[in-house]
BAGUZA-434898 format. One record per atom (N, C-alpha, C): residue number from 0; residue in three letters; atom name; x, y, z. Coordinates in pm, 1 decimal, always signed. Layout:
N
> resi:resn:name:px:py:pz
> NUM:ALA:CA:X:Y:Z .
...
***
This chain:
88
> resi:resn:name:px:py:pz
> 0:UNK:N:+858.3:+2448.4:+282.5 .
> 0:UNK:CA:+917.6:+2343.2:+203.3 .
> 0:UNK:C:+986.1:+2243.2:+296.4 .
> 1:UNK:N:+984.1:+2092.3:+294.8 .
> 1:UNK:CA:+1059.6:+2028.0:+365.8 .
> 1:UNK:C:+1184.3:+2014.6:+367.4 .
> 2:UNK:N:+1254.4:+1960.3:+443.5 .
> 2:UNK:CA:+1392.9:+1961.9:+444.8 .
> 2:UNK:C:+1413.8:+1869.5:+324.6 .
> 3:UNK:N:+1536.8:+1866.2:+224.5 .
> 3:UNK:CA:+1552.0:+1821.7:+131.7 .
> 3:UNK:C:+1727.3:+1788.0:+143.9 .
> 4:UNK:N:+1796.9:+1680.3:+124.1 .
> 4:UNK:CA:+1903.1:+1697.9:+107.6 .
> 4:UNK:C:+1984.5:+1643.7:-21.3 .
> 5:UNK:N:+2088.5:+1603.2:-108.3 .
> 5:UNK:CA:+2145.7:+1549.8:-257.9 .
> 5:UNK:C:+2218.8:+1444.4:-208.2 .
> 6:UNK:N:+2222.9:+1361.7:-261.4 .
> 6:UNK:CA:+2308.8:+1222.1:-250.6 .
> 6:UNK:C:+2355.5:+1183.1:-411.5 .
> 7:UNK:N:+2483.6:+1148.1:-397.6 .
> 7:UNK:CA:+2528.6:+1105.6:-540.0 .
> 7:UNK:C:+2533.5:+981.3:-549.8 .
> 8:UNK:N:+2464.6:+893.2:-670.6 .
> 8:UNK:CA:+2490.2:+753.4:-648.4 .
> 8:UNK:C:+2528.5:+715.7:-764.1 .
> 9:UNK:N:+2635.8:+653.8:-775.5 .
> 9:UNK:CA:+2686.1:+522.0:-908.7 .
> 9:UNK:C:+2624.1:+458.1:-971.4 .
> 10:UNK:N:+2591.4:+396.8:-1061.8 .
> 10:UNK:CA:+2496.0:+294.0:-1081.3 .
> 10:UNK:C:+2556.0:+239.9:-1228.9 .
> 11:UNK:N:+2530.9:+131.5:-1266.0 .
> 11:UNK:CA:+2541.8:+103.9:-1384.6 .
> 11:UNK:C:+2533.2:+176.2:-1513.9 .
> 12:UNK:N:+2557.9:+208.9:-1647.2 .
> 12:UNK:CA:+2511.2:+321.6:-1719.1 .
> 12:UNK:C:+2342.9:+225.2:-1748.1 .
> 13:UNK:N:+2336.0:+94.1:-1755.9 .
> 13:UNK:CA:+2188.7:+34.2:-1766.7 .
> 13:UNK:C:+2062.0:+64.7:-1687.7 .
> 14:UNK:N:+2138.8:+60.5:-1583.0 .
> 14:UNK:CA:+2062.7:+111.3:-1480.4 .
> 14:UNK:C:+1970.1:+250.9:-1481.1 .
> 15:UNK:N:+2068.3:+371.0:-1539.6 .
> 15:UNK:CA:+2067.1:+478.1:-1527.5 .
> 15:UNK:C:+1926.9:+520.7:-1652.3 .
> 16:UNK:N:+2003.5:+455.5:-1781.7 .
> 16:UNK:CA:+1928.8:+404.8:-1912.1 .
> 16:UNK:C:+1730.0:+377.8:-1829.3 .
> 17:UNK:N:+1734.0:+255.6:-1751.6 .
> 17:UNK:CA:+1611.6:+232.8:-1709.4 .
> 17:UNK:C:+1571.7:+320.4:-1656.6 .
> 18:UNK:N:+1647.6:+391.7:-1548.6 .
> 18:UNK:CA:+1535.9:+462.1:-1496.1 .
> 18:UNK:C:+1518.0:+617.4:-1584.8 .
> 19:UNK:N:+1586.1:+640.7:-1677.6 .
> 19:UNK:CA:+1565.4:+735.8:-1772.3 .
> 19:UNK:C:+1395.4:+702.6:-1854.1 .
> 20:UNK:N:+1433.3:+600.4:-1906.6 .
> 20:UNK:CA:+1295.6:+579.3:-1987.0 .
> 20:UNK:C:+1174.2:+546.5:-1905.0 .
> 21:UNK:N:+1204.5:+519.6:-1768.7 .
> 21:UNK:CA:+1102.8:+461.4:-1657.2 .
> 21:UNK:C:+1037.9:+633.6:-1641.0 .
> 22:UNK:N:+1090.3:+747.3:-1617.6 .
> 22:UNK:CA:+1083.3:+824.4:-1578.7 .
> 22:UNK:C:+1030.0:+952.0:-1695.2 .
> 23:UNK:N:+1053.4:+910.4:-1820.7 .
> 23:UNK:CA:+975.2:+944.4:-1949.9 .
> 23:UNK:C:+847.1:+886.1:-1948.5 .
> 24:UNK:N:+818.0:+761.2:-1957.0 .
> 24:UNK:CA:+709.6:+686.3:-1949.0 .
> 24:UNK:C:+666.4:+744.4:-1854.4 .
> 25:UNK:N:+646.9:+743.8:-1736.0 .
> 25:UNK:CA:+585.3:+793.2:-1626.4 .
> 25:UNK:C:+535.3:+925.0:-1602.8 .
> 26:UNK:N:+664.2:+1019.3:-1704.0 .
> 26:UNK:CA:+626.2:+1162.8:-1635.7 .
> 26:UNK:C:+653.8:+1177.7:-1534.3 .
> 27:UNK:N:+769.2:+1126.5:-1464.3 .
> 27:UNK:CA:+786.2:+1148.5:-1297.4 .
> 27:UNK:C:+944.5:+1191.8:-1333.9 .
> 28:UNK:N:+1003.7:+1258.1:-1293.9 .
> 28:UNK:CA:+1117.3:+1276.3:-1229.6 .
> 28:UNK:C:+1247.4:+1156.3:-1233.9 .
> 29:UNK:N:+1345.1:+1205.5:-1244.6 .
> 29:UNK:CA:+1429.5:+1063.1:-1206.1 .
> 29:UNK:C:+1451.7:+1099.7:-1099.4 .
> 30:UNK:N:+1488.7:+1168.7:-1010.3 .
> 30:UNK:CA:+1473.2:+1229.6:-915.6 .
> 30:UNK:C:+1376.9:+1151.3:-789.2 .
> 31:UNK:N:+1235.0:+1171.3:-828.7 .
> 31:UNK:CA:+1079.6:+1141.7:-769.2 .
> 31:UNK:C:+1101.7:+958.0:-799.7 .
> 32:UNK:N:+1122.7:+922.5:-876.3 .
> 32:UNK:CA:+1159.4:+796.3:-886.9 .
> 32:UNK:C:+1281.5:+692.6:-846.3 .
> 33:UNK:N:+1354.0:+757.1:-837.0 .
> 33:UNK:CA:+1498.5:+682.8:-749.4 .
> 33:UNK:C:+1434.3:+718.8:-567.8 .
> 34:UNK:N:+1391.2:+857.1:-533.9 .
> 34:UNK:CA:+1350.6:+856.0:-385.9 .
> 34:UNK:C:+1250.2:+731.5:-356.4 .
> 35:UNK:N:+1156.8:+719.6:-468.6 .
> 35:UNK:CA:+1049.1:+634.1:-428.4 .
> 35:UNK:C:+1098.8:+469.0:-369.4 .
> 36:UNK:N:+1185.8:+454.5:-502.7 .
> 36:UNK:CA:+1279.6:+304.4:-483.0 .
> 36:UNK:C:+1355.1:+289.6:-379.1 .
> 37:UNK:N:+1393.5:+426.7:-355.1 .
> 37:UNK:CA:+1492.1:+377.4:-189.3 .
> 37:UNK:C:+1396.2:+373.9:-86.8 .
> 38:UNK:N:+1321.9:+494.5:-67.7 .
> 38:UNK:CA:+1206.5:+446.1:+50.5 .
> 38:UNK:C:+1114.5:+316.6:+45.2 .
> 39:UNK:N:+1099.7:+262.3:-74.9 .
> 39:UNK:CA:+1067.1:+122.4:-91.1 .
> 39:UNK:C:+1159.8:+28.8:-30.6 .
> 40:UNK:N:+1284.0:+40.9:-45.7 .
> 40:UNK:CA:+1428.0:-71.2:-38.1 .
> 40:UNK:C:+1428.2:-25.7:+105.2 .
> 41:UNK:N:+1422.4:+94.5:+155.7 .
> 41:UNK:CA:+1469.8:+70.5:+348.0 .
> 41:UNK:C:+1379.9:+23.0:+357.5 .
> 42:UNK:N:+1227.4:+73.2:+364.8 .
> 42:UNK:CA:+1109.4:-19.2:+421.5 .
> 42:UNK:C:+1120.3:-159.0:+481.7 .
> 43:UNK:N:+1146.3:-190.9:+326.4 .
> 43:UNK:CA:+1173.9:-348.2:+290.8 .
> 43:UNK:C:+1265.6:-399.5:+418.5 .
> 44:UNK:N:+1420.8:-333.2:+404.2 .
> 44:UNK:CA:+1506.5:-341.7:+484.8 .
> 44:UNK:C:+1447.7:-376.4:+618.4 .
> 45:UNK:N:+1424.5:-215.9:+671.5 .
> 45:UNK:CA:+1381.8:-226.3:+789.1 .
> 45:UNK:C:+1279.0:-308.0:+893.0 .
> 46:UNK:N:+1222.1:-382.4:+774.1 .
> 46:UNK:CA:+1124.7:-464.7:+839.8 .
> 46:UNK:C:+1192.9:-581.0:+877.0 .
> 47:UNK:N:+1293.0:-627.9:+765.7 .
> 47:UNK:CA:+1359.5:-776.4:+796.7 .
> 47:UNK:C:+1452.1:-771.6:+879.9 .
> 48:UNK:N:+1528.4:-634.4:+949.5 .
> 48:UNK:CA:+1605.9:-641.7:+1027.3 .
> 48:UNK:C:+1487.8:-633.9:+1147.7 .
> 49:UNK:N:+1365.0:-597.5:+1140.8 .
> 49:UNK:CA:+1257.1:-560.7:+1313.8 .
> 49:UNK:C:+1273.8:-718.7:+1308.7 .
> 50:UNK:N:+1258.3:-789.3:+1193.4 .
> 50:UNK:CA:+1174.0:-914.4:+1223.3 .
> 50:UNK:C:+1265.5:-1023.2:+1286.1 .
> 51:UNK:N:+1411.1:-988.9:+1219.3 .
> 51:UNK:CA:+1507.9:-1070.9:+1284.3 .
> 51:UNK:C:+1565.5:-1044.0:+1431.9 .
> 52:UNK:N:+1524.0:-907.8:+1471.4 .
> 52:UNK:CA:+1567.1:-883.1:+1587.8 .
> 52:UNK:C:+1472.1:-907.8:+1722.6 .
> 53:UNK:N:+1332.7:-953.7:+1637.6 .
> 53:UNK:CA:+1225.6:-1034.7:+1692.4 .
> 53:UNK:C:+1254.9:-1167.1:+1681.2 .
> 54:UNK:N:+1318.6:-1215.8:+1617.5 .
> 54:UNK:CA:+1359.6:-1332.4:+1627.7 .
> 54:UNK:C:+1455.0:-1380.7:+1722.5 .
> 55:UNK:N:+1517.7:-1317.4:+1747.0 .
> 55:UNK:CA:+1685.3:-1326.8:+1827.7 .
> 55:UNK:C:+1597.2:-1303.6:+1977.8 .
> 56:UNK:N:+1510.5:-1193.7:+1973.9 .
> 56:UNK:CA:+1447.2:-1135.6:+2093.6 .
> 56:UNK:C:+1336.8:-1278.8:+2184.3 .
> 57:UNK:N:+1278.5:-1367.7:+2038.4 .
> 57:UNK:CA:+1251.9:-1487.1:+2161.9 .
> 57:UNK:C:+1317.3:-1598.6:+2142.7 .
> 58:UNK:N:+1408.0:-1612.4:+2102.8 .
> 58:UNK:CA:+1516.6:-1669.5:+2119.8 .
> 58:UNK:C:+1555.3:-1679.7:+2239.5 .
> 59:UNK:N:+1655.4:-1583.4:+2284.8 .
> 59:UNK:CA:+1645.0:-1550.0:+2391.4 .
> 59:UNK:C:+1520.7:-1553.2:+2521.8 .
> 60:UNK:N:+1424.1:-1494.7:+2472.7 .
> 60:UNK:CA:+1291.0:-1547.5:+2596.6 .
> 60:UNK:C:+1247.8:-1673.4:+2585.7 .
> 61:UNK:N:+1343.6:-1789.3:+2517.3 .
> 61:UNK:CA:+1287.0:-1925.3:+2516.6 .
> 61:UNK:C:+1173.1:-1948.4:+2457.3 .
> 62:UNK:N:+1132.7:-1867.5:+2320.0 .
> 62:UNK:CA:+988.8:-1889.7:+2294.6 .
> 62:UNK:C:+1060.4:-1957.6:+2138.6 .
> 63:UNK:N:+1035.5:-2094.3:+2148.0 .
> 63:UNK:CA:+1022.2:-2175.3:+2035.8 .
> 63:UNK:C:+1006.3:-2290.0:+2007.4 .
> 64:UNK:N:+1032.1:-2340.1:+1910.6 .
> 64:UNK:CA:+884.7:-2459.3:+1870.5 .
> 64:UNK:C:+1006.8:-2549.8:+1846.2 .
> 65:UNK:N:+918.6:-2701.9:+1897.5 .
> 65:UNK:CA:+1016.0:-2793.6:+1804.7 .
> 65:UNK:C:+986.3:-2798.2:+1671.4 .
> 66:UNK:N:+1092.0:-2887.6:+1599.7 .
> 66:UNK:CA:+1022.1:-2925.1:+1458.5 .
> 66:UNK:C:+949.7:-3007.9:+1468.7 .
> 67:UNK:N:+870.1:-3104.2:+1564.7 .
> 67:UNK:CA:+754.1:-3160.7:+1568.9 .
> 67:UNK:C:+615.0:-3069.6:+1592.8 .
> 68:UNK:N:+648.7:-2970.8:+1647.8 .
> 68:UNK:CA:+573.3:-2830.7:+1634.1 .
> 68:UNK:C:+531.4:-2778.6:+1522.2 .
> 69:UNK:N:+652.2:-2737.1:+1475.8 .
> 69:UNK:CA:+656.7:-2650.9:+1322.1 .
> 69:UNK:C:+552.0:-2768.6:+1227.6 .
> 70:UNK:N:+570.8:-2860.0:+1218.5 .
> 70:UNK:CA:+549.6:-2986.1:+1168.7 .
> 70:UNK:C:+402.1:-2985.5:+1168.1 .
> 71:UNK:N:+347.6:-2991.9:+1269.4 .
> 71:UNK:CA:+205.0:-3014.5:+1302.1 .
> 71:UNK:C:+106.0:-2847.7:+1309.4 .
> 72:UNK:N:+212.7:-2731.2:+1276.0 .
> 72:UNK:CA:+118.9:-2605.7:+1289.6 .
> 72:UNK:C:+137.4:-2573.0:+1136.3 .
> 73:UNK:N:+194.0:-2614.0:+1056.8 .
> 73:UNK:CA:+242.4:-2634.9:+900.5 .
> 73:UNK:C:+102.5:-2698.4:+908.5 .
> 74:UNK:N:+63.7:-2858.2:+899.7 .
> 74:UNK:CA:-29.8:-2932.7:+816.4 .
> 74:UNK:C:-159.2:-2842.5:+879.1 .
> 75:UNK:N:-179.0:-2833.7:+975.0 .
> 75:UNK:CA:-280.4:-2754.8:+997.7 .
> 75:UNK:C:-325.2:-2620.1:+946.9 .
> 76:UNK:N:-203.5:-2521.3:+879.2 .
> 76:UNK:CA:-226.7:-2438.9:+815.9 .
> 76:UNK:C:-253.4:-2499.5:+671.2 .
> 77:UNK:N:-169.6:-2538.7:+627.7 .
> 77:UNK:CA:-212.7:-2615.7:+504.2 .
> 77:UNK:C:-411.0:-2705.9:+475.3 .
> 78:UNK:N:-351.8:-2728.9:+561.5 .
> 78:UNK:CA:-511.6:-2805.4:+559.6 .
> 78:UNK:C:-635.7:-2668.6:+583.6 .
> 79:UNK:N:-630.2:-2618.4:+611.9 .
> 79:UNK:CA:-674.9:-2485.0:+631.6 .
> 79:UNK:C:-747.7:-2385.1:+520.8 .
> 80:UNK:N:-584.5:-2373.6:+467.4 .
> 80:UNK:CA:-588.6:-2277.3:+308.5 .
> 80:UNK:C:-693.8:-2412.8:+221.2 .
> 81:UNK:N:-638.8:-2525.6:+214.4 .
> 81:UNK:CA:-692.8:-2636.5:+105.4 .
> 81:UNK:C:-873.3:-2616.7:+146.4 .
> 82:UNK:N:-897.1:-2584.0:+285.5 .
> 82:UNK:CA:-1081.3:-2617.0:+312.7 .
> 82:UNK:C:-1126.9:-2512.7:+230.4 .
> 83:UNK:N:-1050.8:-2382.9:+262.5 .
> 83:UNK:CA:-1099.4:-2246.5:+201.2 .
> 83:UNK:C:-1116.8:-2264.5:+74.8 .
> 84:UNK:N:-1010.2:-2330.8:+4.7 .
> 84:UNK:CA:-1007.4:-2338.6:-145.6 .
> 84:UNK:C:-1102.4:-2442.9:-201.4 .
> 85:UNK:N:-1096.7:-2529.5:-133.5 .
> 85:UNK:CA:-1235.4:-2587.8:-192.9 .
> 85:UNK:C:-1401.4:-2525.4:-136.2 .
> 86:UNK:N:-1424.4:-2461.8:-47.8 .
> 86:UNK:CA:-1538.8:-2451.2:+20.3 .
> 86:UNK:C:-1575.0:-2536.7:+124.6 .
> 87:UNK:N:-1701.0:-2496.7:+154.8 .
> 87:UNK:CA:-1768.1:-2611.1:+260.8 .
> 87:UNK:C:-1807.7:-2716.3:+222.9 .
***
């Protein structure tokens, strides 16, 4: 069996309400369903803190664009998505 540990959390009584009937409907657990939402929410987390600390990281290595940059790699993406969307 894996390691398993209990955490107590607060929540609104609405809150609690949703994930009650979320968890009827489903047939899952409230339990199986609050774990799912938090490993969803760090995920989430954890990516925007990699991404900002990639950010800061070329920052620091001097890797960035002017806004005449941003500017001109913008219309070019744009113009891009618009060829796709119309075709050839």
């Amino acid at each position: 069996m894996s390691n398993r540990s209990v955490i107590s959390v607060h929540t609104k009584s609405e809150t609690s309400q949703r994930l009650e009937e979320l968890a009827t409907l489903t047939r899952r657990s409230k339990s199986f369903l609050a774990n799912k939402a938090i490993e969803l929410y760090l995920a989430e987390e954890e990516a925007f803190v990699t991404s900002v600390r990639q950010g800061i990281a070329d920052v620091a290595g001097g890797h960035l664009y002017s806004i005449d940059e941003i500017r001109q790699r913008l219309q070019l993406f744009v113009s891009e998505k618009a060829s796709e969307q119309n075709g050839p």
